[in-house]
C-alpha positions in Angstrom: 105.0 104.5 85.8 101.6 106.1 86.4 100.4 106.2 89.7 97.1 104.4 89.1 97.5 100.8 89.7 95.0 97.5 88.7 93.7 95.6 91.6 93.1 92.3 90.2 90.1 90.6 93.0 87.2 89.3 93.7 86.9 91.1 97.0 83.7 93.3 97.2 84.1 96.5 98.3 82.8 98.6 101.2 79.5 100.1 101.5 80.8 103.3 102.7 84.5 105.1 103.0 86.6 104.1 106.3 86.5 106.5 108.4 90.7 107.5 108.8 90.6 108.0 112.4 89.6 104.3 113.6 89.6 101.7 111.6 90.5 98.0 110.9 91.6 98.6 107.2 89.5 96.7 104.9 90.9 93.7 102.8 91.1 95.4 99.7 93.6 98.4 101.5 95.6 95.2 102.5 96.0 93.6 99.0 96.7 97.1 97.8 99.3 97.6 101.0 100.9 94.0 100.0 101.6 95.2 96.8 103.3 98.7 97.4 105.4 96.9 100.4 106.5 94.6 97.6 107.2 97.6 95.5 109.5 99.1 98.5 111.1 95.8 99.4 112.4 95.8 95.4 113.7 99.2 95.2 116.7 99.4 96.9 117.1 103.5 97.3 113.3 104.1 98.1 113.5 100.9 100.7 116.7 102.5 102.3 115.5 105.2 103.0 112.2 103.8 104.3 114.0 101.8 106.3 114.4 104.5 108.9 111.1 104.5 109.1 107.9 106.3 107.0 104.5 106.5 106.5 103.0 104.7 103.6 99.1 105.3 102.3 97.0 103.4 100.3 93.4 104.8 98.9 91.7 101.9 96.8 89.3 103.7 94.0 86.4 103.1 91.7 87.8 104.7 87.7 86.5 103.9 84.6 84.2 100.8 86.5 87.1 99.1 87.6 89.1 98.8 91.0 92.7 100.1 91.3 94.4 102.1 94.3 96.9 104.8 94.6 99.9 104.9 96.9 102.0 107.6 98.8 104.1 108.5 101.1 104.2 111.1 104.2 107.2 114.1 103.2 110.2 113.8 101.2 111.0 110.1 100.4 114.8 110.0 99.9 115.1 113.4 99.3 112.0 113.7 96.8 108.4 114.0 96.2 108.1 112.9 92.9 108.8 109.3 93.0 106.1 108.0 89.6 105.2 104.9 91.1 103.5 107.0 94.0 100.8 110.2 94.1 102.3 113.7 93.6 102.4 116.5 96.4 99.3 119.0 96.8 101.3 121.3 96.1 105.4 120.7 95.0 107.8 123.5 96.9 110.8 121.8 96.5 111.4 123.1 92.7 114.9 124.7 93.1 114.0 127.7 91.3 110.0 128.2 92.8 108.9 130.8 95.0 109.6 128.4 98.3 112.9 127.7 97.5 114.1 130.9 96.4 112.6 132.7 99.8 114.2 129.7 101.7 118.1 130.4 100.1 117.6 133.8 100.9 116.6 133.6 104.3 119.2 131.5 105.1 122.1 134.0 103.1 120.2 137.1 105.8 120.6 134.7 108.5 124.6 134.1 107.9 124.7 138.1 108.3 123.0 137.8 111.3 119.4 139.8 110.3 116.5 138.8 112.1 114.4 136.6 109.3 111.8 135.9 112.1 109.1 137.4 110.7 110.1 136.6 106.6 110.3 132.8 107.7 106.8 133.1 109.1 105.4 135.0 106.0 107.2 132.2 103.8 104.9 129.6 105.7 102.0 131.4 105.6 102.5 132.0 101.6 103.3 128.4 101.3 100.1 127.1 103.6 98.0 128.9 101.3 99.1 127.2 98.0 97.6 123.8 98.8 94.1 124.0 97.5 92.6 121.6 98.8 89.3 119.8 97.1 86.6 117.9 98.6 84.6 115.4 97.1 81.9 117.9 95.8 84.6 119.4 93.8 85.2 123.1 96.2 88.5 124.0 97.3 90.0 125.4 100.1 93.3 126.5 101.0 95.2 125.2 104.4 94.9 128.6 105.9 90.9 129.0 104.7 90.0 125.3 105.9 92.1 125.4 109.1 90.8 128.2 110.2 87.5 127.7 109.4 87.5 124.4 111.3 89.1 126.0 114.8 86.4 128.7 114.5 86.1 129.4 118.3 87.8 132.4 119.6 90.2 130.2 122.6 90.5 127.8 119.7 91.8 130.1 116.7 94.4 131.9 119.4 95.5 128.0 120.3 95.9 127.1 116.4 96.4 130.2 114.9 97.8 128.6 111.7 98.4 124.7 110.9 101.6 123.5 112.4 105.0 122.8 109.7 104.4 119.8 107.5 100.7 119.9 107.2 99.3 118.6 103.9 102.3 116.7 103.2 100.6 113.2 105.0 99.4 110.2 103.0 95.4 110.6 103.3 95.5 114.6 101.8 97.9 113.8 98.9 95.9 110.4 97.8 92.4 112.1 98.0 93.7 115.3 96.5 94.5 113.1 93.7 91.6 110.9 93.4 89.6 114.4 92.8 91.8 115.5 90.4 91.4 113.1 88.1 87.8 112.1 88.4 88.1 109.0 90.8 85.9 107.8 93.4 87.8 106.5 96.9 86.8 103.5 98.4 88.9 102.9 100.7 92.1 104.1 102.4 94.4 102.8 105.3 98.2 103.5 106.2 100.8 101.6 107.7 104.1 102.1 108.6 107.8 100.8 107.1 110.8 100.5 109.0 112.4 100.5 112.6 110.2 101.7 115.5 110.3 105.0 116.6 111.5 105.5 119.9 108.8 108.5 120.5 105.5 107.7 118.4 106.6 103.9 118.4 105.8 102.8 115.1 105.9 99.2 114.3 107.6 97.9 111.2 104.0 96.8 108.9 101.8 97.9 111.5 98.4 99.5 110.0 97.7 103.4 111.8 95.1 105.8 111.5 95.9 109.5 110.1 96.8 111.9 112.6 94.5 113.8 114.2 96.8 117.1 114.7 97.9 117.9 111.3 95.1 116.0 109.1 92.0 116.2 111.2 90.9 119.6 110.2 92.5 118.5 106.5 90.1 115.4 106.3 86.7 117.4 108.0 86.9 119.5 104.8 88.1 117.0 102.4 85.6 114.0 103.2 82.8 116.3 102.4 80.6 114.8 100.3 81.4 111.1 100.6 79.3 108.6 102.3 81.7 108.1 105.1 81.7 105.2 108.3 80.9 106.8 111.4 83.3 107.5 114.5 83.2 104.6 116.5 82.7 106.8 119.4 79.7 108.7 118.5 78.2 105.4 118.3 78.4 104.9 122.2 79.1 101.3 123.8 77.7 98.1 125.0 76.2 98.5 128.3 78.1 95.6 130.3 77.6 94.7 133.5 80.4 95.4 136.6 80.6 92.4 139.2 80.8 93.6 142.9 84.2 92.2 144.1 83.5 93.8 147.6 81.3 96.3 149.3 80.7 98.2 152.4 79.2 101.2 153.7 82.2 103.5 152.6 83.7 102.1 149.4 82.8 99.5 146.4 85.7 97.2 144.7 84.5 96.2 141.5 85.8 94.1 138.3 85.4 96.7 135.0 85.0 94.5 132.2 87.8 95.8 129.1 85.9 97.8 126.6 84.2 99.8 129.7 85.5 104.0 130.7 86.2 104.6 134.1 84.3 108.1 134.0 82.5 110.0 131.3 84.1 110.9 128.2 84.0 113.6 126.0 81.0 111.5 123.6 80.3 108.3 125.6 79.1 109.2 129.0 78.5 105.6 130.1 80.8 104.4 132.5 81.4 102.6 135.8 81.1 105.9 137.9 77.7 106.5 135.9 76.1 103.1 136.6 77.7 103.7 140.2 76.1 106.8 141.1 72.6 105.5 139.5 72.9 103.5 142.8 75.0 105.8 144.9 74.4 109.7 143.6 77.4 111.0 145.4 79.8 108.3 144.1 83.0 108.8 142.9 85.7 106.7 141.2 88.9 106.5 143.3 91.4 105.9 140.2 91.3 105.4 136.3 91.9 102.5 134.8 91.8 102.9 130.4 88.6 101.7 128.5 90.7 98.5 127.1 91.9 98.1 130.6 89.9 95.4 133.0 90.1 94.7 136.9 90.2 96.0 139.9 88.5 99.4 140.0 87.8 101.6 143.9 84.6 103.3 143.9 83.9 105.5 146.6 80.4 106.0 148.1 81.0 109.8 149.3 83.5 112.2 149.8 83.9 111.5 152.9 85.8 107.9 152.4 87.3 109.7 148.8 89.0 112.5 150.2 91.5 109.9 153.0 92.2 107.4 149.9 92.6 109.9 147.6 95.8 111.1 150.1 97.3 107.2 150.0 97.0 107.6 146.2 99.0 111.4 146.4 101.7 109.5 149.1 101.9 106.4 146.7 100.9 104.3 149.5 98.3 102.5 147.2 100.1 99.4 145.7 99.2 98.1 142.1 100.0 94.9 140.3 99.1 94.4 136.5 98.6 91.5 134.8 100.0 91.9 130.7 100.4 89.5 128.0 102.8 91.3 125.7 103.0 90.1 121.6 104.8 87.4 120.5 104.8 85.1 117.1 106.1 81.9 118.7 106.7 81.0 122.5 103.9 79.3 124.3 102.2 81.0 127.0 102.4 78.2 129.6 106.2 78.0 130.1 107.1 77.9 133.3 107.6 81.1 135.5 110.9 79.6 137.3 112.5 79.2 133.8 112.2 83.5 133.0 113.1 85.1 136.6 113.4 88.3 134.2 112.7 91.4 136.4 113.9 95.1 136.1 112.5 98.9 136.5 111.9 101.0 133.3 112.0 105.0 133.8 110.6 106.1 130.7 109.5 109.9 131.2 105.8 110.3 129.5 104.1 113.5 127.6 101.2 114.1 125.7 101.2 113.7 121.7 99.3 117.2 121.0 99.7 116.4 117.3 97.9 113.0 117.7 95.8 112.6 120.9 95.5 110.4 122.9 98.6 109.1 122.3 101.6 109.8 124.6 105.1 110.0 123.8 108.6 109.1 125.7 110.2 113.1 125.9 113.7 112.9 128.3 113.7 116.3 128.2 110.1 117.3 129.1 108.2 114.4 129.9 106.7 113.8 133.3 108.6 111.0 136.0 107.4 107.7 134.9 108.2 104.6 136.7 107.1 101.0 136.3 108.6 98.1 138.0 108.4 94.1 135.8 108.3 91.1 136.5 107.9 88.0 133.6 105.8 85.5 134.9 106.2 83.2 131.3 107.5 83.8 128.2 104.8 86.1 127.3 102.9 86.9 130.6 104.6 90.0 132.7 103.7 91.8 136.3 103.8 95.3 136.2 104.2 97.5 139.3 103.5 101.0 138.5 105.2 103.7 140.6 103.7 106.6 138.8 100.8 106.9 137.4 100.8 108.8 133.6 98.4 108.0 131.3 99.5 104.7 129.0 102.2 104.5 130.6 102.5 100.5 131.5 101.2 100.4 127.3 104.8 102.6 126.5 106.8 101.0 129.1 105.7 97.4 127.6 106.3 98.6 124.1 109.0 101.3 123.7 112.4 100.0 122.5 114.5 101.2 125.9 111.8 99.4 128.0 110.5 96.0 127.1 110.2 96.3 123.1 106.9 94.1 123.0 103.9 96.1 123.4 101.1 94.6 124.7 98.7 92.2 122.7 95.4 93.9 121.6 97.6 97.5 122.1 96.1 99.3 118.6 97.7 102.7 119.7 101.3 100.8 120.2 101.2 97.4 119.1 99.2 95.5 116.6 95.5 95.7 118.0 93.1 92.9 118.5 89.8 92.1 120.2 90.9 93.2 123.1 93.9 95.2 125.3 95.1 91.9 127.3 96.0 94.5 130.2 94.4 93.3 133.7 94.4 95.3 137.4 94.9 91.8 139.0 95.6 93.0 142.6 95.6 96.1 144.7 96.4 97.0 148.5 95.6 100.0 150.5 94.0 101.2 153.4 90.2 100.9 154.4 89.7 105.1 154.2 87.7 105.2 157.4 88.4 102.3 159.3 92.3 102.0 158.5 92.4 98.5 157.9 94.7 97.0 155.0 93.1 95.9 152.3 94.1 93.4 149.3 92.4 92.0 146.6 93.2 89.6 143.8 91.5 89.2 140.7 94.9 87.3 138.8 92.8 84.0 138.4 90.2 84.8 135.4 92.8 86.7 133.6 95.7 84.0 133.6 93.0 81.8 131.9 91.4 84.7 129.6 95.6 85.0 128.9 95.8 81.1 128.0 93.1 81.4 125.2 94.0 84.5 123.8 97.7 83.4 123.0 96.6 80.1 121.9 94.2 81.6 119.4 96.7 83.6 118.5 99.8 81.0 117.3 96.7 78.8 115.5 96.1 81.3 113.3 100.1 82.3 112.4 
């Protein structure tokens, strides 16, 4: 079976190529995903194996005038990489008697006699990292080593990532553009979703659609998108200047309600953000704590050092209390059940580290992660408290959706769940102590959410 496959529609395609690191994948990568996960589901060795869990691609392309799309696969799948229904490798090492696999059989037989093969294992690499030659759509090639290098040019950057880490070139997006190029075809469009069981450290969901990752393909795709008319990234666009209700204000400190959508500081592009429009009023302003851009609530802004330096100490001392407002997934239940019917509540301790291969994404590591501690509460069905004792970054998004904590991620959650028009993640109330006059403070912002909550879940089961 060839890997070029009709797509019999009417659907019209894009105007330019999706840009693989944000995207909602257009309706023609879903009619092309339907039809591979149909593939999978009727082949019982390939769907075995996928079962565990994989990475499937799916690049729709202009040949010959008509629209057709290609399919692969991230690594091995069952053992191979030349399944015919899918793409082929950029470059095929696992021939028994090739180069790779010779080197590899002989390393391990030096090994066994305990020789140091350190430095023979890294040449083998490097040799094998320089046999995917890579095109763009202009028709140059590169090899791994060239482009890689060439796209962490900066001195700190080249000693960081020296050479691409194991696996690179073997994900979906390289291999179906690679051969697109190849034989004369023009991509349209591409998304990738995942098959199988969750995993327990990227947390993968069985169908779930996910953009390529930014470690391994990021330098892969700079060089190999050259030369198409590609979407923008969403964040060099910037973001819709939205206003930040006052929830209370005095001559020390602001508590305000930032709207989801909305950073907390400056970002790396976007520099709008609540402590921005803050300090346009108050130069010396400061924000007291983060809450994520697809987080809303209850935000502390202080007016000076003077009042952030005492609060900052309750934050350090975990004297600052925090309750979170999260309506996690669901297909079915209705959102107004009573409370009193689900008295569900528990403590996850899910230790937290950075994804370095796909940022920002964080990962559950027992071994190296950091302490991180959230106590639950369900208040329905699908509406949960959270109480955060730590505070790691995503970490009430893992804890919600990791399969040793609650196993629903959150609704709207496009790094760990499903995505939507929004995270439904709210800072509903927060109590601390005024940080000059010492008085306790608590404030509530639960009402507008629970409603917000209503609709959203509604919406939701009308259009299952």
């Amino acid at each position: 079976m060839a890997p070029l496959h009709p797509l019999h529609t009417d659907l019209q395609p894009p105007k330019r190529f999706t840009y693989p690191f944000s995207y909602q994948p257009h309706p023609l990568c879903c009619q092309a995903a339907r039809e591979v996960q149909q593939y999978i589901g009727e082949h019982t060795e390939i769907r075995q194996d996928a079962d565990s869990g994989k990475m499937f691609g799916v690049l729709v392309v202009e040949h010959d005038g008509q629209l057709a799309f290609l399919a692969a696969y991230s690594g091995l799948l069952a053992g191979r990489n030349d399944w015919p229904y899918f793409v082929p490798p950029v470059f095929d090492a696992q021939q028994p008697d090739g180069h790779f696999k010779t080197m590899e059989r002989e390393i391990s037989r030096l090994s066994g006699m305990s020789v140091d093969t350190k430095e023979m294992s890294q040449d083998l690499q490097t040799w094998l990292f320089h046999q995917y030659q890579l095109l763009n759509a202009r028709g140059e090639t590169k090899d791994l080593v060239d482009l890689w290098q060439a796209y962490y040019n900066r001195p700190k950057l080249q000693q960081r990532y020296p050479l691409p880490p194991g696996g690179t070139g073997d994900c979906c997006a390289p291999k179906l553009l690679q051969y697109a190029y190849q034989q004369g075809m023009h991509p349209v469009c591409m998304a990738e979703f995942w098959w199988g069981v969750p995993t327990r450290t990227e947390l993968r969901r069985h169908l779930n659609y996910y953009p390529a990752c930014r470690g391994k393909c990021k330098p892969i795709l700079a060089w190999m998108l050259q030369g198409l008319d590609v979407d923008p990234d969403p964040a060099s666009l910037g973001f819709t200047q939205k206003e930040v209700p006052t929830v209370y204000e005095d001559e020390w400190i602001i508590v305000v309600n930032k709207p989801h959508g909305l950073l907390s500081v400056p970002g790396r592009v976007e520099q709008y953000s609540v402590e921005t429009m803050m300090q346009q009023r108050y130069p010396e302003a400061i924000i007291a704590h983060r809450l994520d851009m697809g987080t809303s609530g209850l935000l502390i802004v202080c007016k000076s050092l003077e009042s952030y330096r005492p609060l900052q100490e309750q934050f350090v001392r975990h004297e600052v209390r925090k309750k979170y407002l999260a309506v996690l997934e669901t297909s079915h239940s209705s959102f107004l059940t009573p409370h009193s019917s689900f008295p569900t509540k528990g403590r996850i301790s899910l230790p937290l580290r950075p994804d370095p291969m796909n940022r920002p994404r964080q990962v559950v590591d027992m071994e190296h992660g950091k302490r991180a501690v959230t106590d639950y509460e369900f208040l329905s069905d699908n509406l949960v408290a959270l109480f955060p004792q730590t505070g790691r970054t995503h970490q009430l998004r893992i804890h919600c959706a990791h399969p040793d904590g609650l196993a629903r991620p959150i609704m709207g959650d496009e790094l760990y769940g499903t995505g939507g028009s929004r995270l439904m993640l709210h800072a509903a109330e927060i109590w601390f102590r005024h940080p000059v006059t010492g008085l306790p403070m608590h404030f509530d912002l639960s009402a507008d959410f629970f409603k917000e909550a209503d609709e959203q879940i509604a919406g939701t089961e009308h259009s299952v």
